[in-house]
Backbone as CSV, one residue per row, in Angstrom:
resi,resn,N_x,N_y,N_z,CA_x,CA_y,CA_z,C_x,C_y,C_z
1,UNK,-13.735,-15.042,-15.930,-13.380,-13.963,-15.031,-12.965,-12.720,-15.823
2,UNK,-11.998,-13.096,-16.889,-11.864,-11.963,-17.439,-12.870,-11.105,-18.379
3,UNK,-13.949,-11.446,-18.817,-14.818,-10.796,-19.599,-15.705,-10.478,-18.460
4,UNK,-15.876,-10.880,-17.097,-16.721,-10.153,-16.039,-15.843,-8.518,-15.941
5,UNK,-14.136,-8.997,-15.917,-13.336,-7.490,-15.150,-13.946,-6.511,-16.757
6,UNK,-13.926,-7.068,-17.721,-14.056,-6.050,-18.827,-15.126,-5.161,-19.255
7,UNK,-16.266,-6.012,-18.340,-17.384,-5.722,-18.689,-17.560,-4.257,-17.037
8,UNK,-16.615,-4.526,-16.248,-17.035,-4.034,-15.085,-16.093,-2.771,-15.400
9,UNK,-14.555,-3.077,-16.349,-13.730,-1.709,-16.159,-14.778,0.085,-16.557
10,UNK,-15.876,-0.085,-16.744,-15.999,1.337,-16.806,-16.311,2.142,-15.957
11,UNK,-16.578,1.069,-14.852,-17.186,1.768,-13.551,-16.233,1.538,-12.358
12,UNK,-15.289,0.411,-12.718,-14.078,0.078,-11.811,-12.628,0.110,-12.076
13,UNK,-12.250,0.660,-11.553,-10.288,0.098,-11.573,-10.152,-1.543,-11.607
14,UNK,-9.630,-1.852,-13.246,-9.296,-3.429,-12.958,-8.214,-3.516,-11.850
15,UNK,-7.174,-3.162,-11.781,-6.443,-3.320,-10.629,-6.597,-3.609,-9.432
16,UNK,-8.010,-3.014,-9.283,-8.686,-3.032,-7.834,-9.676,-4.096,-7.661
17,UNK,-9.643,-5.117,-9.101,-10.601,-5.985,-8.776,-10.224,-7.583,-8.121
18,UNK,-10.922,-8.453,-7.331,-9.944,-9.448,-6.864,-11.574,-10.433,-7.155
19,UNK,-11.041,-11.988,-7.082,-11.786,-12.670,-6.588,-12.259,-12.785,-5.435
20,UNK,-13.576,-13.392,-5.361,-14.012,-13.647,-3.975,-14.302,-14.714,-3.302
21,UNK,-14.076,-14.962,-2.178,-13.450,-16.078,-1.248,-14.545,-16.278,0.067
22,UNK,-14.795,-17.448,0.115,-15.585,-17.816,0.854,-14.845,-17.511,2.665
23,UNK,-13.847,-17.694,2.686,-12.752,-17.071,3.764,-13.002,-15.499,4.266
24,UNK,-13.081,-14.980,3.348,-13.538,-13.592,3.737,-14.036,-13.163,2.841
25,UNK,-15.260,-12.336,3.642,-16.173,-11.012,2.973,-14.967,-9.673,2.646
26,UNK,-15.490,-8.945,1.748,-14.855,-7.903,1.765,-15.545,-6.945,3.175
27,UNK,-15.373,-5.578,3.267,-15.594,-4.540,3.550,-16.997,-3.891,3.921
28,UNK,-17.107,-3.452,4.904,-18.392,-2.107,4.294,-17.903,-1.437,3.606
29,UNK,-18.887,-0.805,2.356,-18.479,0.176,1.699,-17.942,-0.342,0.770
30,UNK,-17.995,-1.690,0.281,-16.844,-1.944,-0.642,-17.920,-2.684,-1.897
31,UNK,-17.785,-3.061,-3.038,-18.508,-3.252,-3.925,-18.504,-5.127,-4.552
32,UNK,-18.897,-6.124,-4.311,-19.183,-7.031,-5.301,-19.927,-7.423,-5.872
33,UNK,-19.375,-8.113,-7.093,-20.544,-8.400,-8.163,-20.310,-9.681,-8.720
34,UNK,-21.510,-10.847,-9.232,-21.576,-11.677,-9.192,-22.129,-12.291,-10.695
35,UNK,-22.030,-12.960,-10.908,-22.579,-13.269,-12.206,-24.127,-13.923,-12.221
36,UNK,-24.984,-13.649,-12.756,-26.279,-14.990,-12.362,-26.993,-14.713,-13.713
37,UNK,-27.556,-15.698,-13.889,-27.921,-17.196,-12.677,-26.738,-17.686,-12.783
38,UNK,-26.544,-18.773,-11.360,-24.976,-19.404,-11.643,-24.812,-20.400,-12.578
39,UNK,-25.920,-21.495,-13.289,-25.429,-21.980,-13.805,-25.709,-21.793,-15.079
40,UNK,-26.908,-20.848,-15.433,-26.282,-20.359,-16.976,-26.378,-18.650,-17.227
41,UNK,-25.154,-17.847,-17.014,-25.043,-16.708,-16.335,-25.510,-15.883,-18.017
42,UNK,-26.280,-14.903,-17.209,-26.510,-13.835,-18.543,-26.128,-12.047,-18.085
43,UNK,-25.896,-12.074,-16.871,-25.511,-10.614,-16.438,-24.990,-10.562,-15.076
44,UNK,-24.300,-9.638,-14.448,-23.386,-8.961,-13.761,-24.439,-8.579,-12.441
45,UNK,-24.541,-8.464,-11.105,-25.174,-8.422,-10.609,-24.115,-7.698,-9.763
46,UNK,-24.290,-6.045,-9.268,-23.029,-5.350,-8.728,-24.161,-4.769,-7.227
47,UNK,-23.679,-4.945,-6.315,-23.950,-5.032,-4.742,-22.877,-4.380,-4.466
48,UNK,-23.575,-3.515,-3.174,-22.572,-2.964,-2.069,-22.542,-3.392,-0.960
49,UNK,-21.230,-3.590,0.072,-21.325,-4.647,1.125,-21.716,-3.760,2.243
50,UNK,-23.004,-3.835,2.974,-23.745,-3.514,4.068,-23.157,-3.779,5.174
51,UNK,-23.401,-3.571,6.129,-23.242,-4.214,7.746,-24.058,-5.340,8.206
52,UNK,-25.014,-5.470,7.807,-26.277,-6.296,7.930,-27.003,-6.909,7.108
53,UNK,-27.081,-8.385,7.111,-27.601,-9.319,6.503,-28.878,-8.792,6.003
54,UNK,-29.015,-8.699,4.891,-30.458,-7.770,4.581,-31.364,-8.493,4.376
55,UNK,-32.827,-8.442,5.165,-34.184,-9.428,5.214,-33.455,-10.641,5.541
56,UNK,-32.841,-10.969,6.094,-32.451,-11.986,6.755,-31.763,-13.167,5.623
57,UNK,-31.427,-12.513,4.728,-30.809,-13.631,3.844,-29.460,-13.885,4.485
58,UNK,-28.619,-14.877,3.846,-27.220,-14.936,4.829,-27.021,-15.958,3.719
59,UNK,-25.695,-15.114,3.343,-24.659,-16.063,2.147,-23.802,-16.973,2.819
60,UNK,-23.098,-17.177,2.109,-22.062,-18.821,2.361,-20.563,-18.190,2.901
61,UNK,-20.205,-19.318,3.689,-19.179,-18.827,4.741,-19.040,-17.051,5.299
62,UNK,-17.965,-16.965,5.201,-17.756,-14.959,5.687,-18.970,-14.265,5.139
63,UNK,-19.051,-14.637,3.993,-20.380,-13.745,3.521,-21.570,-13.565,4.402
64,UNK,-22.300,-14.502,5.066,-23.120,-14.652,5.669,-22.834,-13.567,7.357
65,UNK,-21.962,-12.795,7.314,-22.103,-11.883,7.779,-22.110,-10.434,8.048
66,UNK,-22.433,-10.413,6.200,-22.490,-9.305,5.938,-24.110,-9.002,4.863
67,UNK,-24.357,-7.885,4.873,-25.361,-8.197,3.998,-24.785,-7.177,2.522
68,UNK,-26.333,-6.982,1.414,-25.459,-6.535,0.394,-26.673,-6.020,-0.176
69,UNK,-26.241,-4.748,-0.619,-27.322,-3.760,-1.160,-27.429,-3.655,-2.871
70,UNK,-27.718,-4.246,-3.462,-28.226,-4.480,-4.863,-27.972,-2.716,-5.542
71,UNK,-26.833,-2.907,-6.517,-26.988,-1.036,-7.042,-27.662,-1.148,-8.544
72,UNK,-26.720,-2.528,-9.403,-27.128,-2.172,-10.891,-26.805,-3.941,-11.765
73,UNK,-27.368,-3.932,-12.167,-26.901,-4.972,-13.241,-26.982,-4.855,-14.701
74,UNK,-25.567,-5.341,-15.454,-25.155,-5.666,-16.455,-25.191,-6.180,-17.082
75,UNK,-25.509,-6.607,-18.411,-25.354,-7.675,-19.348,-24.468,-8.231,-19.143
76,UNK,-23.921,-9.489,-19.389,-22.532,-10.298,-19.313,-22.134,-9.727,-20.635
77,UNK,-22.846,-10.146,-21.731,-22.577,-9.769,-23.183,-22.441,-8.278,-23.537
């Protein structure tokens, strides 16, 4: 987790960064990013949270009702 916030502080406030929870989606308007592939991760995958499930994909718990607009990805390294 922490070399994801380090890799993300140039474009984000660490302060402002939280984990994410199958309990709740964040926000419209609000930004997450994910690591992939999940099980052998090589970069940062940073999305903005939509209103709408986009092309009909639908993530896991809360997520799945929101969709998420792909902005940029990162190296992990």
């Amino acid at each position: 987790m922490e070399a994801v916030k380090e890799r993300l502080a140039d474009k984000f406030k660490k302060e402002n960064m939280q984990p994410a929870s199958l309990e709740k989606a964040g926000e419209v308007g609000e930004y997450v990013a994910m690591i992939w592939p999940p099980m052998a991760p090589s970069e940062i995958v940073v999305s903005e949270i939509t209103a709408d499930p986009a092309g009909g994909e639908k993530g896991m718990g809360a997520w799945a009702s929101v969709g998420q607009k792909e902005l940029f990805r990162l190296p992990l390294k």
